[in-house]
N, C-alpha and C positions, 0 to 999 in steps of 0.2 A: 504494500500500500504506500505509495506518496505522501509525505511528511510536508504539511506545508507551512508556512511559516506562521499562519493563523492558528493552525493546532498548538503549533512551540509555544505560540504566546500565552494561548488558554491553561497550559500546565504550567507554566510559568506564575504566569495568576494565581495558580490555583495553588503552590507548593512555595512558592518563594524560589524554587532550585536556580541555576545560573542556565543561562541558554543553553549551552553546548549539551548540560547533562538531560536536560528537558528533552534538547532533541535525537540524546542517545537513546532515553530511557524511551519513548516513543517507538524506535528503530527498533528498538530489541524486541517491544511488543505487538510491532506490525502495528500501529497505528491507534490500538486500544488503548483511550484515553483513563479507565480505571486502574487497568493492569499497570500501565507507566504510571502513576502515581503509586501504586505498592510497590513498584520497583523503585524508585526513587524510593522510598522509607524505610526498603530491605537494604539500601545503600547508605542509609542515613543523611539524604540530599535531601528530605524534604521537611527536615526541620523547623527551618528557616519560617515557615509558615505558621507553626503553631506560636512562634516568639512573637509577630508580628504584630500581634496585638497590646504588647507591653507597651508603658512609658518609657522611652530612653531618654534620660534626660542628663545623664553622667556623660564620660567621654573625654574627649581631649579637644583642645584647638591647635591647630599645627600653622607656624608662618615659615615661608620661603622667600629672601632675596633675591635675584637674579640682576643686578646691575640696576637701573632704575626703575623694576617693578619690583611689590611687593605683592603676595596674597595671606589669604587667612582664614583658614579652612574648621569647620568645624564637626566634629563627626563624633556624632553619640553612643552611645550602649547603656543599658540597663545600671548598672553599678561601679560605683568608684572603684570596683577592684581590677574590672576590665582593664581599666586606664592605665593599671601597672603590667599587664598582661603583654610582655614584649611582641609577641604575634601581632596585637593588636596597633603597639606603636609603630612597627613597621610598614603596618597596612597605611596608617597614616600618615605616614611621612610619604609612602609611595603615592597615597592622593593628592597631599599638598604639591608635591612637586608635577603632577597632572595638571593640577589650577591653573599651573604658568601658563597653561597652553588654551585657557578658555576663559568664559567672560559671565559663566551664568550656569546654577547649579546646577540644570538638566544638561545643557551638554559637560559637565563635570562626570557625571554618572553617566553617560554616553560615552566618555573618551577613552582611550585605549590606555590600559596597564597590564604591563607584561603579557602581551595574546589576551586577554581578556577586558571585557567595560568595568569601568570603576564600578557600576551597579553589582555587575556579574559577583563582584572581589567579594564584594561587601557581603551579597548572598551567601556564598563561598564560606566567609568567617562566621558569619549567625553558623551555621549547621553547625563548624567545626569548636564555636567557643559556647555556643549554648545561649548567647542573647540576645534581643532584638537592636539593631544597629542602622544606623540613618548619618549619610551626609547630610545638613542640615543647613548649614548657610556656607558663603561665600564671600571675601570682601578683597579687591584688589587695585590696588592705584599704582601710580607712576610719578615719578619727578626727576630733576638733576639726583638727588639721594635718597634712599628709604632706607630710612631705619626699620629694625623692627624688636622689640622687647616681648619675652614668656613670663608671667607672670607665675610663681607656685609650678615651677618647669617641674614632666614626671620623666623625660628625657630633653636631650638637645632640641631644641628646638619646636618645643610642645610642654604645654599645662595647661594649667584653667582660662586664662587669660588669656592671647595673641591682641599686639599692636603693633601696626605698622603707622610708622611718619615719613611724611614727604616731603622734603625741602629744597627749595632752592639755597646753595652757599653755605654755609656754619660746615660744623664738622659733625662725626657720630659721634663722639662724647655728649654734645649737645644734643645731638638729635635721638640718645637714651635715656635721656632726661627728661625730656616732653616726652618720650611714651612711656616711662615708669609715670610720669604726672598723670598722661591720660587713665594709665590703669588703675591709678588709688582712685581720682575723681570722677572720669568717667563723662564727659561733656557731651552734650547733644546735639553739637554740629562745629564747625569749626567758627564761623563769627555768623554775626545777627542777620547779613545779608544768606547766610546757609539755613538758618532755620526753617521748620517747616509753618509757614503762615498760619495754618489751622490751630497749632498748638500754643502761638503769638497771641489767638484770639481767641480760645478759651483760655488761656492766665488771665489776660488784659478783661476778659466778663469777668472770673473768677473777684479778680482783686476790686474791681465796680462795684461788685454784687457786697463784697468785705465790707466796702469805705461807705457805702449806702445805711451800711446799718449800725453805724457813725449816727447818720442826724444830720453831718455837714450838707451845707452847700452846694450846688453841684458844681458853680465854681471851684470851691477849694476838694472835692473831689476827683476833678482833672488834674487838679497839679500835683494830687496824692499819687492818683493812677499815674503819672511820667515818671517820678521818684521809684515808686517801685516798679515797675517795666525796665527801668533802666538796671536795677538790681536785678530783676530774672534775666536780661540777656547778660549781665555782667556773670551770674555765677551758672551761666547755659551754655559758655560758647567759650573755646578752648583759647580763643585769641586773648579773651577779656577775663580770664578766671586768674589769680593770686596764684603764681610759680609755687608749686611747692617746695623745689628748692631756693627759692628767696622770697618769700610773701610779699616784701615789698616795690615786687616789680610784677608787671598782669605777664602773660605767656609771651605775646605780642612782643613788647619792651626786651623782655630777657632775648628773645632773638635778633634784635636789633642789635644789642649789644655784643652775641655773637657774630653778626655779620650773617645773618640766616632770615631768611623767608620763610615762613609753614604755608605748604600749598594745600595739603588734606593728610586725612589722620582716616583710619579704620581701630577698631576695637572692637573682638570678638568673645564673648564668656560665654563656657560652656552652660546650657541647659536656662541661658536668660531668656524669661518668656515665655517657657513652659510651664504646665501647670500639672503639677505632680499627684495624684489621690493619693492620699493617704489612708492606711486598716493600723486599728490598734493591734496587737500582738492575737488576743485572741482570736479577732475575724480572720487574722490572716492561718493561723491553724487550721479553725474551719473550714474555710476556703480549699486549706490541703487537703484533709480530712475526706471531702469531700469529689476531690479529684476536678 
């Protein structure tokens, strides 16, 4: 029977397995699409699908340099212990340096790693480590320099944190110092002109709706709202926030004095944004208990 590429993908779906095995196990059984899934399970390829359903929200962040790109990649698993799980660092490190070569995380899981898609890898190590695992985002810029800082590193080049900075001029002494700064503080865009105008305009209601139940004026409630809008882009935007290695200079200022431009900044932490359920001890027994 002729194996066609629409069956591969239906047992794919259906198993998590990696292409190649979906379209052996197929081959072996003449096309029967039950039979190739208990062949996949008699193989232990078809894991990957009962994991599938877990939260991954643990993981690593991996950054790669390459002369004036950076990226920063993020790739989840079930539990912090995967993260020390050298298989798994490697697998990582093999995606991050994938990233150089693309601009967005579907083709990230589309491109080619050693004969295989990054997706394929990743399906690959679910059967083989046991848990559900997800590229998950992707960030990567350009400039004259990029730096790039691990934050909580569980090998070179990977832990919780990844930032990369972009500069024109200064040096990378400076330029791992604005990204240890971005990693403690964490800024929402690089200056006021980067912010996202939606989020401009709900502070700026937020802080009206505050100074309204004041009593003032609505005169002197404008000039309340400019005072503090100016403080939310000051402690929102990387240019205008207090160096943390000299508070008394903004980010802005300390590069000038290096002789440095910040062009854009990425910062990636693992499992930000996700939303984790939580079982106290006993539901999660039962739950076993119960199969």
């Amino acid at each position: 029977m002729a194996i066609t590429a629409a069956m591969v993908k239906e047992l794919r779906d259906s198993t998590g397995a990696g292409m190649m095995d979906a379209k052996k196990a197929l081959t072996e059984t003449d096309g029967d699409m039950d039979a190739a899934v208990d062949w996949l399970r008699t193989k232990g390829l078809a894991k990957a699908a009962k994991k599938s359903g877990r939260t991954a929200a643990e993981g690593l962040v991996a950054v790669v340099v390459d002369g004036g790109t950076g990226v920063a990649v993020e790739v989840n698993s079930e539990t912090d212990f995967v993260g020390k799980n050298a298989e798994f660092q490697e697998m990582v490190s093999g995606i991050a340096t994938a990233a150089l070569g693309v601009d967005s995380v579907d083709a990230l899981v589309a491109a080619d790693m050693g004969g295989k898609t990054v997706g394929d890898v990743v399906t690959d190590k679910i059967a083989t480590i046991g848990e559900n695992m997800s590229v998950r985002r992707m960030a990567k810029i350009s400039g004259g320099t990029v730096v790039s800082y691990v934050h909580n590193a569980a090998a070179a080049g990977m832990g919780k944190i990844g930032v990369l900075v972009a500069m024109d001029g200064g040096d990378e002494a400076f330029g791992k110092q604005v990204a240890m700064h971005i990693a403690a503080v964490n800024p929402a865009a690089l200056s006021e002109a980067d912010m996202d105008p939606a989020v401009v305009e709900k502070e700026k209601q937020v802080q009206m709706d505050i100074a309204r139940e004041s009593g003032k004026p609505e005169q002197v409630i404008e000039k309340m709202i400019v005072g503090r809008m100016k403080k939310f882009v000051a402690e929102a935007t990387l240019l205008n926030q207090s160096f943390v290695v000299n508070p008394d200079l903004t980010v802005e200022a300390a590069a000038t004095e290096a002789g440095a431009t910040i062009t854009g900044f990425a910062r990636l932490e693992v499992g930000e944004g996700i939303e984790v359920e939580k079982e106290d001890f006993a539901a999660e027994v039962a739950k076993a208990v119960q199969g």
